[in-house]
N, C-alpha and C positions, 0 to 999 in steps of 0.2 A: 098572415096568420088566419087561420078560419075561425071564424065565430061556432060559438057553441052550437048553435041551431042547423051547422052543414058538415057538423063533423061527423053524424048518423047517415046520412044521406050519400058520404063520399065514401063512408066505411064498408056499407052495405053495397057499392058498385062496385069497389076495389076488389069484394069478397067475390062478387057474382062474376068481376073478369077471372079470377084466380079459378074460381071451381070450373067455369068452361074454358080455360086454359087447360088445366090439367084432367078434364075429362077429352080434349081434344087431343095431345099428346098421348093419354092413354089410350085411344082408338087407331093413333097411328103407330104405336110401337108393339107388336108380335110380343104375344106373352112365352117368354122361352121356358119355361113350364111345359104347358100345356102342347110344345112347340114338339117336345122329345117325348111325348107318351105314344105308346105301340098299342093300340085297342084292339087288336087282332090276339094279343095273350091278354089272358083273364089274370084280373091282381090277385086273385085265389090261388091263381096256380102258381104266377110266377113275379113277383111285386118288384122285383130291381129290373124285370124282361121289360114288363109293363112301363114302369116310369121313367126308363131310361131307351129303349128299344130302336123310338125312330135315330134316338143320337148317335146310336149305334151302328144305324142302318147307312146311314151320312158322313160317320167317319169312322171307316173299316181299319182293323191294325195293318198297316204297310209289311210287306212280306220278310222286309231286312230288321226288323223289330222285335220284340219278343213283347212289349206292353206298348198303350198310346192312351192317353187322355189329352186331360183340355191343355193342362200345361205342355203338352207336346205339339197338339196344332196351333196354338198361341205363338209358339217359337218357330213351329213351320212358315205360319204365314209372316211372322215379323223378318225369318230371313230373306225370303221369296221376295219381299218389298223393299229389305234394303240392297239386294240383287238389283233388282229395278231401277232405282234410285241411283246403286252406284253406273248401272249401263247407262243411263238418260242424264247422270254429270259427271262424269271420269272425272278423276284428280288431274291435277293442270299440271307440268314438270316444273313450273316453278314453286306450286306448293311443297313438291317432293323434297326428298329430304337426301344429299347426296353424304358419301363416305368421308369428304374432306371437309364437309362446316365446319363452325364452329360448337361446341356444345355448352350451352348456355348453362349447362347443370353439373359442371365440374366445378 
């Protein structure tokens, strides 16, 4: 247990790892704000071109689409990956599940 005379001393180093942990963290992670602003439109003229613009620019609507947002490349990418995933471990035939089993849920 610590005596009272080092619990100032531990608290104040504990504090100074925490603030250059998360000033180090936040120099390494892209602020994604500032990541989709278009500075080529003025926010006078056009404030959704402006704030949203580069994200725009990076993820165009696909031609078989009629709308695309985040919730739609979220899903592109997560099937693209389980594509991958299922090419790099294919189901094994005895995992498979044949017509004549048994079925455990009758």
């Amino acid at each position: 247990m610590l005596t009272h005379h080092l619990r100032w001393p531990v608290l104040v180093a504990v504090s100074a790892l925490l603030v250059v942990g998360q000033s180090s963290f936040a120099a390494e992670k892209p602020d994604f704000l500032t990541a989709n602003i278009d500075t080529s439109v003025h926010p006078g003229d056009d404030l959704f071109r402006y704030a949203n613009g580069a994200w725009f620019t990076r993820n165009p609507i696909p031609a078989s689409q009629s709308a695309w947002g985040v919730a739609d490349a979220v899903r592109e990418q997560l099937y693209t990956t389980l594509r991958a995933t299922h090419a790099i471990f294919p189901v094994r035939k005895s995992m498979q599940i044949s017509p004549d089993s048994p079925n455990p849920y009758r």
